[in-house]
C-alpha positions as CSV (number, residue, x, y, z in Angstrom):
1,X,-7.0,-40.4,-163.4
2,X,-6.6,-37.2,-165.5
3,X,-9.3,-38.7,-168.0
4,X,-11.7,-38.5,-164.5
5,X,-11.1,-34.9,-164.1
6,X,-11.3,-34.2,-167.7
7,X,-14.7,-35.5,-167.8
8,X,-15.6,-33.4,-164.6
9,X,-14.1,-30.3,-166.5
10,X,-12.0,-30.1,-163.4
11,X,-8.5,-29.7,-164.3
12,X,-8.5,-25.8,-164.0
13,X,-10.6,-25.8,-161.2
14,X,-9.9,-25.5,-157.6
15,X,-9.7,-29.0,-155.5
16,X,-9.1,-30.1,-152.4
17,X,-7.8,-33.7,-151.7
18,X,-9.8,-35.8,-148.5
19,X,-6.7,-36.7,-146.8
20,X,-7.2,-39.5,-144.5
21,X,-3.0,-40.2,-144.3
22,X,-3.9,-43.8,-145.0
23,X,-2.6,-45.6,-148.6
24,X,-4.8,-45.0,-151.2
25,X,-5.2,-41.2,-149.9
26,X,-1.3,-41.0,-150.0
27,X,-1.5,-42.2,-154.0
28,X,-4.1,-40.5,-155.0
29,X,-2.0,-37.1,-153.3
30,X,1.1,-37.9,-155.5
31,X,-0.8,-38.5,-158.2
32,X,-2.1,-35.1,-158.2
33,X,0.7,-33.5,-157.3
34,X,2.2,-34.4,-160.2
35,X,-0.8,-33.6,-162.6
36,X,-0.7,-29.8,-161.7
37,X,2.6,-29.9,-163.0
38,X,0.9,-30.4,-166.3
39,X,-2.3,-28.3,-165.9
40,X,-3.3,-25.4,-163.8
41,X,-5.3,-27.1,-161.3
42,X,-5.0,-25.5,-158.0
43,X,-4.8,-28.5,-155.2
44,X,-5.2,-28.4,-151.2
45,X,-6.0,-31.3,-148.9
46,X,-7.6,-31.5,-146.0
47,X,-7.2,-33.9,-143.1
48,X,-9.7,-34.7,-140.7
49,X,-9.1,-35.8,-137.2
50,X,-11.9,-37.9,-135.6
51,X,-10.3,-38.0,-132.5
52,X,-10.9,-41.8,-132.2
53,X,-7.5,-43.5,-132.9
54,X,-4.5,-42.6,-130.2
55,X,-2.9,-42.7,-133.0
56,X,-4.8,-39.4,-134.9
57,X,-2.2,-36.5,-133.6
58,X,0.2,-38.5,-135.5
59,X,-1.4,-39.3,-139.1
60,X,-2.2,-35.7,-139.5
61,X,1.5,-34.9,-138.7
62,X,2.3,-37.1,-141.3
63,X,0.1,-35.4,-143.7
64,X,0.9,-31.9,-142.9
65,X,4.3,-33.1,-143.6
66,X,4.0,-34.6,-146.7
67,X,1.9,-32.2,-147.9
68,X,4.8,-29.9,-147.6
69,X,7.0,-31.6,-149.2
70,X,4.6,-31.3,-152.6
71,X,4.2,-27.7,-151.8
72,X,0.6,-28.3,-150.7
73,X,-1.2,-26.7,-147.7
74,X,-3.1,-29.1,-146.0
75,X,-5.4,-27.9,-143.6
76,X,-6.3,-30.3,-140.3
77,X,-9.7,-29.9,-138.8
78,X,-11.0,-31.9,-135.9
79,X,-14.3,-33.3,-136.1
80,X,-16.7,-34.2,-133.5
81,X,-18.7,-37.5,-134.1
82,X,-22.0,-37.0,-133.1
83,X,-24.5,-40.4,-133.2
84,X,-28.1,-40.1,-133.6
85,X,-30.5,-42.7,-133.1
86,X,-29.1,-46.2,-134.1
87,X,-26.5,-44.4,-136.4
88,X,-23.2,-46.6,-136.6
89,X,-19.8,-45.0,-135.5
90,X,-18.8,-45.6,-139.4
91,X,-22.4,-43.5,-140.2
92,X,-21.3,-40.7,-138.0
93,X,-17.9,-40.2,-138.9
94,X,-18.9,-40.1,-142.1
95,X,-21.1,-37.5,-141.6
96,X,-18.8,-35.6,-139.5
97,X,-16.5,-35.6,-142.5
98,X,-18.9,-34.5,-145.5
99,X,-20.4,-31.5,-142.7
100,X,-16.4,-30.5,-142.9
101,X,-16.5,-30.6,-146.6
102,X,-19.4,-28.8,-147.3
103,X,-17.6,-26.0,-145.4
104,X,-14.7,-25.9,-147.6
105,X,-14.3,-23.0,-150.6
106,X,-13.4,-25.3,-153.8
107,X,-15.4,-26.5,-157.2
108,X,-14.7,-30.0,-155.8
109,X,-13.8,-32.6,-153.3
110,X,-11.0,-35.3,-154.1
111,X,-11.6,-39.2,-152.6
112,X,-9.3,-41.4,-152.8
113,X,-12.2,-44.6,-153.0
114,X,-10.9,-47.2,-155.6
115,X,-12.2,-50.1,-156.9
116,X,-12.6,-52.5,-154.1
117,X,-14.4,-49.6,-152.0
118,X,-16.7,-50.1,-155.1
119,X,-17.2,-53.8,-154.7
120,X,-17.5,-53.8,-151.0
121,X,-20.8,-51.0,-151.2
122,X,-22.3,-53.0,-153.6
123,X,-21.8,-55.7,-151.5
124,X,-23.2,-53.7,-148.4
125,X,-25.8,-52.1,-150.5
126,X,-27.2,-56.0,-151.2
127,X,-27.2,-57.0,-147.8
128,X,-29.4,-53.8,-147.1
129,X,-31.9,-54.7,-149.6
130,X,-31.2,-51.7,-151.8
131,X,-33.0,-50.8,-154.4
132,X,-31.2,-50.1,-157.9
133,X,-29.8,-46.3,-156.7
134,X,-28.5,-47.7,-153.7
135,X,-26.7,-51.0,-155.6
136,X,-25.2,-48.6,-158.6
137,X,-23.0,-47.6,-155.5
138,X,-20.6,-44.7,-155.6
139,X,-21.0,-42.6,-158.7
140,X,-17.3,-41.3,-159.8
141,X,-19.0,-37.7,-159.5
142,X,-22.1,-36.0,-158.6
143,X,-22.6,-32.9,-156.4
144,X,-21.5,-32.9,-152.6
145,X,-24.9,-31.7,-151.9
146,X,-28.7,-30.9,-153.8
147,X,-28.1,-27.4,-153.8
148,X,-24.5,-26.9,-153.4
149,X,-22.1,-26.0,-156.5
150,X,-19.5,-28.3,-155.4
151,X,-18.7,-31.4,-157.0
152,X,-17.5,-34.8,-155.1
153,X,-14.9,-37.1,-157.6
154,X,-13.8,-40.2,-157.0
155,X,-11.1,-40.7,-160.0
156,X,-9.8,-44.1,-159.0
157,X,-13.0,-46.2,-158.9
158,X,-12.1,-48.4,-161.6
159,X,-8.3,-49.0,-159.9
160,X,-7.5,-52.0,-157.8
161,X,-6.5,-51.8,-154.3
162,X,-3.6,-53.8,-155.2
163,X,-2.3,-51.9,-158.2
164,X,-2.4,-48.7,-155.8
165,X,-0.1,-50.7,-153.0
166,X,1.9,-51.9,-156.2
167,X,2.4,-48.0,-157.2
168,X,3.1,-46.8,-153.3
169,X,6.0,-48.9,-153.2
170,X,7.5,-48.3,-156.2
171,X,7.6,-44.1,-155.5
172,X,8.4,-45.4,-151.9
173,X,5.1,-43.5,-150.3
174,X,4.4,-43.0,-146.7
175,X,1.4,-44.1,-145.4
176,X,-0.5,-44.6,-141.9
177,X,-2.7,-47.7,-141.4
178,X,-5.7,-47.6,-139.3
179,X,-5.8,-50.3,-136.5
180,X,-9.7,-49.7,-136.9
181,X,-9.1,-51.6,-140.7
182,X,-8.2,-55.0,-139.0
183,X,-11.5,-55.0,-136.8
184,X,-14.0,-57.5,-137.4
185,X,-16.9,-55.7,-136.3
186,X,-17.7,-53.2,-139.1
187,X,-19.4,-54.8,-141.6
188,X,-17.0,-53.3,-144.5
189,X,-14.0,-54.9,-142.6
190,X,-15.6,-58.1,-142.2
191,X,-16.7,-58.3,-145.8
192,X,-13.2,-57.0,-146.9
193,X,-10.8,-59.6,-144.7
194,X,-13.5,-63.0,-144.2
195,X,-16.2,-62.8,-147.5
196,X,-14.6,-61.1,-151.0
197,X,-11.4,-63.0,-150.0
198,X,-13.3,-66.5,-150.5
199,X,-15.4,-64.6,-153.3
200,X,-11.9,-63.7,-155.3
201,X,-10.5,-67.5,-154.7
202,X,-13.4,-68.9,-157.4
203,X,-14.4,-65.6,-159.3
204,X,-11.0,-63.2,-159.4
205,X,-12.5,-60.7,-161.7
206,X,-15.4,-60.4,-159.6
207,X,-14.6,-56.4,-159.3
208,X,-14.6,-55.6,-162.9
209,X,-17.9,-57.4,-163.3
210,X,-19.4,-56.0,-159.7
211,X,-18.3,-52.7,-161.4
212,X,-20.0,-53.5,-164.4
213,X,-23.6,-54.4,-162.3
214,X,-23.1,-51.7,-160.4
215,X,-23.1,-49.0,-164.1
216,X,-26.2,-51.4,-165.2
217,X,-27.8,-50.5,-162.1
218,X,-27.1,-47.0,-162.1
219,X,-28.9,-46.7,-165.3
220,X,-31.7,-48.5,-164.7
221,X,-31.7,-46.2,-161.6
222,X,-31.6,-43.1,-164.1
223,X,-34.7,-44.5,-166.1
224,X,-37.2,-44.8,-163.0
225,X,-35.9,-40.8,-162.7
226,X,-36.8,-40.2,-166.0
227,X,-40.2,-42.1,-166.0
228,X,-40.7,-40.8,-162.4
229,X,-40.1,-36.8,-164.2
230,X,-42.8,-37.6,-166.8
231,X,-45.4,-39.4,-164.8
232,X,-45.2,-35.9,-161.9
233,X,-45.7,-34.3,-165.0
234,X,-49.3,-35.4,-165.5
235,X,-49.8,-36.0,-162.1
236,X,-48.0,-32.7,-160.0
237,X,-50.5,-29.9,-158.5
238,X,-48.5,-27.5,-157.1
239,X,-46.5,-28.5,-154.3
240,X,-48.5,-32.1,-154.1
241,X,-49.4,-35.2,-155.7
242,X,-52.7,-35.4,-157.1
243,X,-54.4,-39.2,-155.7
244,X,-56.5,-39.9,-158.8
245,X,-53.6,-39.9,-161.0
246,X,-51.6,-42.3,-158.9
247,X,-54.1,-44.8,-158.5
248,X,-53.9,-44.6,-162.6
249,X,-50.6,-45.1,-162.6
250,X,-50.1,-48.6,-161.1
251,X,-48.9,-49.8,-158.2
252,X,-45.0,-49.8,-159.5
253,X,-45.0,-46.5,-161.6
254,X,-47.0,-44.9,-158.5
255,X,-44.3,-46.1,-155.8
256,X,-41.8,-44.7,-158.1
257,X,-43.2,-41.2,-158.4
258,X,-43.7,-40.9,-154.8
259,X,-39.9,-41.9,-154.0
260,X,-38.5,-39.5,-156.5
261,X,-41.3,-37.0,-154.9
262,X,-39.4,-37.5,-151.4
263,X,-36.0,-37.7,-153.2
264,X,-36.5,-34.3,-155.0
265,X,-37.7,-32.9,-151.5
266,X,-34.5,-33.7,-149.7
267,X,-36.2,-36.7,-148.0
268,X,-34.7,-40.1,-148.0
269,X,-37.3,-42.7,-149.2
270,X,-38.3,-45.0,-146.7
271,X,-37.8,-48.6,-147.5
272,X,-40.4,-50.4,-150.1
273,X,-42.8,-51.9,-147.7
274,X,-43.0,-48.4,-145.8
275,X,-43.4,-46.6,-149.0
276,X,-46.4,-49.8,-149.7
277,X,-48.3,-48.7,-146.9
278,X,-47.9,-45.0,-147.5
279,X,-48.9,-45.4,-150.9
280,X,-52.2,-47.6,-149.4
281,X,-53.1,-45.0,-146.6
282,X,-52.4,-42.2,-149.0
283,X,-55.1,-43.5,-151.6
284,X,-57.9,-45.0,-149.5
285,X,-61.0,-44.1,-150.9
286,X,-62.5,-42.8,-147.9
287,X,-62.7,-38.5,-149.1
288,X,-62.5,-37.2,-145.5
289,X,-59.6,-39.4,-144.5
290,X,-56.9,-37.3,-143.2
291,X,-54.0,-40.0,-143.7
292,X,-50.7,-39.2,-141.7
293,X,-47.6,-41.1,-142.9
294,X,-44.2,-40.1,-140.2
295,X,-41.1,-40.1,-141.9
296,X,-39.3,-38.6,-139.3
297,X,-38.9,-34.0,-139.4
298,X,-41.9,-34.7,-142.3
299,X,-44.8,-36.1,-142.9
300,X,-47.0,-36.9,-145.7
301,X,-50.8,-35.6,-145.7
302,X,-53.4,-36.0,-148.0
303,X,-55.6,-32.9,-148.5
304,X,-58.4,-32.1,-151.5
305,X,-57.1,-35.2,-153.2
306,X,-53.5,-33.9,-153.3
307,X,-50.5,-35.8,-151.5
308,X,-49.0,-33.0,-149.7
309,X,-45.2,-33.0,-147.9
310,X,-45.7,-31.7,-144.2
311,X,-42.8,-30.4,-142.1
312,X,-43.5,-32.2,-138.9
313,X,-43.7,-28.9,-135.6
314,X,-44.7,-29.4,-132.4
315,X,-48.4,-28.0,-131.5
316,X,-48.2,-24.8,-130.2
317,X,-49.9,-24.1,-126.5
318,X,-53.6,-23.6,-127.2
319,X,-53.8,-20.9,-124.3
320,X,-50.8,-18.6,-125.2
321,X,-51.6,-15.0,-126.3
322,X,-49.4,-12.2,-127.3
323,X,-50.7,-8.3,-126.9
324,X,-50.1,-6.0,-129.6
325,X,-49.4,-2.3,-129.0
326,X,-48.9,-0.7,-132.1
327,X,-45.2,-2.2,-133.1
328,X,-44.4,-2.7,-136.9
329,X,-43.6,-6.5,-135.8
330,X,-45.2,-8.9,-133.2
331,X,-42.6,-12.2,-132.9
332,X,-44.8,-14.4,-131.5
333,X,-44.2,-17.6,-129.7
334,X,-43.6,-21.6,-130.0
335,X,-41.7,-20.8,-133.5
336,X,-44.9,-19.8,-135.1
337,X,-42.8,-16.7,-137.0
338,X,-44.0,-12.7,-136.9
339,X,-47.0,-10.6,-137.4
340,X,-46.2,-7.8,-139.2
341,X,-48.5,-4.2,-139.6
342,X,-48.0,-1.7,-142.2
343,X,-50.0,1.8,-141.7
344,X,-51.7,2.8,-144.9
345,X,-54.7,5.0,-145.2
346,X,-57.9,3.2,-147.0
347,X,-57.1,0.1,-146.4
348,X,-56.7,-3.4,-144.0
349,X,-58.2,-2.8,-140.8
350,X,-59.4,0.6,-138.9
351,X,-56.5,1.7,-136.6
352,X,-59.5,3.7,-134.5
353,X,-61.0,0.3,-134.1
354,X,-58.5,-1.3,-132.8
355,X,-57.5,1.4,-130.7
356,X,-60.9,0.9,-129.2
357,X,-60.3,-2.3,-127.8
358,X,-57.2,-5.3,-126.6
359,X,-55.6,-6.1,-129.3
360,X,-54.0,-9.4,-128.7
361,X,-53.0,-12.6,-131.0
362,X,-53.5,-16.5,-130.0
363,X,-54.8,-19.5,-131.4
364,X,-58.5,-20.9,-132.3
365,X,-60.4,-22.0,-129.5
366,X,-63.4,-23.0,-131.3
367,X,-66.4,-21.3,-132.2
368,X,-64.8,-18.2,-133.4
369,X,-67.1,-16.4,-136.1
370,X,-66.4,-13.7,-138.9
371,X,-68.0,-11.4,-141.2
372,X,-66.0,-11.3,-144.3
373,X,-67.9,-9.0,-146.4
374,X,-70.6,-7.1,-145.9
375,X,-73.0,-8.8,-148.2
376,X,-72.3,-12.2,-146.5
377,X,-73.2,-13.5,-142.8
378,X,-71.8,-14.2,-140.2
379,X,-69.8,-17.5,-140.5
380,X,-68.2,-19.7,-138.4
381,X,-64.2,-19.7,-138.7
382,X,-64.2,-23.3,-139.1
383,X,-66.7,-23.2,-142.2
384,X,-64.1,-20.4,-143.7
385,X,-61.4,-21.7,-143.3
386,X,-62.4,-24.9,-144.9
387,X,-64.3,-23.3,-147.8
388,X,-60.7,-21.4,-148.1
389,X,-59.0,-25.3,-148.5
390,X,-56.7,-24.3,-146.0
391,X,-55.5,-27.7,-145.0
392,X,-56.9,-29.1,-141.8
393,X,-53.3,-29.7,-140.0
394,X,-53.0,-26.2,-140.0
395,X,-56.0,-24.5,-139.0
396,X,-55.7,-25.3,-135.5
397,X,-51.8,-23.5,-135.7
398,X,-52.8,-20.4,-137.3
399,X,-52.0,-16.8,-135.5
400,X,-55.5,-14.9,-135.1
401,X,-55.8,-11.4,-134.8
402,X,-58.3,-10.9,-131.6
403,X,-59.7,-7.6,-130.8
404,X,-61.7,-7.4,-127.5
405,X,-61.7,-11.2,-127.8
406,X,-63.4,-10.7,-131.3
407,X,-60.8,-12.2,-134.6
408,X,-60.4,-9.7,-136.6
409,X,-57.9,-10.4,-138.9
410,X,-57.2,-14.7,-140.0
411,X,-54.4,-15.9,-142.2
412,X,-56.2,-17.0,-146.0
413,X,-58.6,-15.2,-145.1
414,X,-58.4,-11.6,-144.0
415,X,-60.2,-9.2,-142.2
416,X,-63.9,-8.7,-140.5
417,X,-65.5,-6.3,-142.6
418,X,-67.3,-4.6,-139.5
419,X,-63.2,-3.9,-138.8
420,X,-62.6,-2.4,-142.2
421,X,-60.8,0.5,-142.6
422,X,-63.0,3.5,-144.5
423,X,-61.8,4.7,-147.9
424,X,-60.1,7.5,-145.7
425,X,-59.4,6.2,-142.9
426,X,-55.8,5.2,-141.2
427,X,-55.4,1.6,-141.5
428,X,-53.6,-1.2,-140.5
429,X,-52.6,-4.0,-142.9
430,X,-51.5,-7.7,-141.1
431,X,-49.5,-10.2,-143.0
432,X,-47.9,-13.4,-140.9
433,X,-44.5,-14.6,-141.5
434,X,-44.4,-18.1,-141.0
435,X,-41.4,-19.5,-138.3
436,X,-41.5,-22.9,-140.0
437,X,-42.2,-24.4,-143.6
438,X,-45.7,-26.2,-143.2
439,X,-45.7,-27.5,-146.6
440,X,-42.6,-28.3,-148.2
């Protein structure tokens, strides 16, 4: 176990232990206990109470107590279990506990998973259809979230179940056992009491060599990262995907970009005929296609030949309007963000001007035209926003500045030059602060 930490540069660091009270949580908190004695690791735990066993009051007793007899604060927290969707209990509980974690001040979180946890995801992972991310199972560390600092170990993957019961009784360990373990009706119980059983009776190392799969898998898992890095390389514009450049990829290297594209973006990748008929809608050859692909808060758009990531918002009201009247900042409504209105001189548009008139903000009804320089007509909005590639999905969301019912002022792209400010002239500049991330 020290030879885990020592890879994870942890055994200065600060750490607290996921204490669930049950056996392999109880060894793994001896076993630390007595490694700070040797180096200056600086080890809490922290229990979480569910609330779904009559039982909880008691385990966290018992881990507050023997806690304190290592000299260890453990810290209980009770955690509601929310479900979403068709989310499991086991899903939600599970989220309920890594939400508590990411709350917690430490360089990294303890778990006490061992080797037959390892077998029994793999296992899971199969029956799910995984690809090879999902069936290199539980990494012994990686980061507790994308962007957060903290690091999640797991230093007794490659220890038996049994050797840690064998090592519990022989230091005479306390330990609760959860009546949920003997139910039949969680997949992981099933597969641990009715199917590895029969597995172990004609293959008994089958966890060493599940284990070894599992590191296979995780590197070929790394590769498609790698390959996916340099293929966005030739193919990234911007924030977005150019199409051309996946078509040349293939089908395979193409599907692979696009999943670590959603990975990288916090998205979970959808399963491989999903990601099949994104790939399809996302590529037609039809050029003034607007393809849509839901994958739940996002969506993916195509726009100019680029694969763009959408947050998904609800359309505002087309028939709301908010009046300005001179304040440095205009919230505005339906979480569309802030107008915001510096006063210069020379510059942005004529305060007299808009003194002269309403001055209100709302949304495109159609047919709205502008004069964005002096030596150009008079052009539809429609035309300029189009000609400014601002992409279709959100031109019918953006925040015009109306004055006397005329726009005045558009986000990307600016003011009416019959509204300009002259080079003396008190003016008004406009910039919008977006409520929500259109393009991710």
């Amino acid at each position: 176990m020290a030879t885990a930490l020592e890879r994870a540069q942890l055994l200065d660091k600060r750490l607290a232990l996921g204490l669930s009270g049950g056996l392999d949580s109880m060894v793994l908190l001896d076993l630390l206990a007595h490694l700070r004695l040797q180096h200056p690791l600086r080890l809490t735990a922290i229990h979480i109470n569910h609330g779904i066993s009559p039982n909880a009051a008691r385990w966290a007793q018992l881990c507050v107590t023997r806690c304190a007899g290592y000299a260890i604060q453990c810290t209980v927290v009770t955690a509601d279990i929310v479900r979403t969707g068709g989310e499991g209990l086991e899903a939600a509980a599970r989220a309920a506990r890594y939400a508590v974690f990411m709350q917690q001040d430490v360089d990294a979180i303890v778990l006490a998973h061992h080797l037959d946890d390892q077998a029994e995801t793999l296992m899971l992972q199969l029956l799910r259809g995984a690809g090879p991310r999902g069936l290199a199972a539980m990494p012994e560390t990686r980061r507790l979230a994308r962007e957060s600092p903290v690091l999640l170990l797991r230093p007794l993957l490659e220890v038996a179940r049994a050797n840690l019961a064998a090592y519990a009784r022989r230091r005479r360990l306390q330990w609760v056992d959860d009546e949920s373990n003997a139910s039949l009706d969680f997949d992981r119980n099933w597969l641990r009491h009715d199917v590895l059983p029969r597995i172990a009776m004609r293959f008994p190392a089958y966890r060493d060599t599940w284990l070894r799969a599992s590191r296979n898998l995780a590197d070929a898992s790394e590769l498609g990262d790698v390959l996916a890095r340099i293929d966005a390389a030739e193919i990234t514009a911007g924030e977005g995907l150019r199409v051309a450049k996946l078509l040349e990829l293939g089908e395979v290297r193409a599907r692979n970009v696009l999943r670590w594209f959603l990975d990288r973006n916090g998205v979970r990748p959808p399963s491989r005929d999903h990601l099949n008929e994104a790939l399809r809608q996302l590529v037609a050859p039809r050029g003034d296609a607007q393809p849509l692909v839901e994958l739940g808060p996002v969506s993916l758009r195509r726009h100019r030949g680029v694969v763009r990531l959408v947050e998904q918002t609800a359309p505002a009201r087309r028939d709301w309007r908010a009046v300005w009247r001179g304040e440095p900042v205009l919230h505005l409504p339906e979480g569309m963000g802030a107008l915001y209105f510096e006063r210069t001189i020379g510059a942005g548009l004529s305060a007299a001007r808009l003194s002269a008139g309403a001055v209100s903000v709302g949304l495109r009804a159609g047919g709205e035209r502008m004069k964005p320089a002096h030596e150009r007509p008079t052009r539809t909005l429609k035309n300029l926003l189009r000609e400014a590639a601002v992409p279709a999905w959100q031109r019918e969301q953006l925040p015009l500045l109306f004055c006397s019912d005329a726009p005045v002022w558009v986000p990307g792209i600016g003011h009416d030059c019959r509204f300009a400010a002259g080079p003396h002239e008190p003016g008004v500049l406009v910039s919008w602060q977006r409520g929500q991330v259109y393009t991710l």
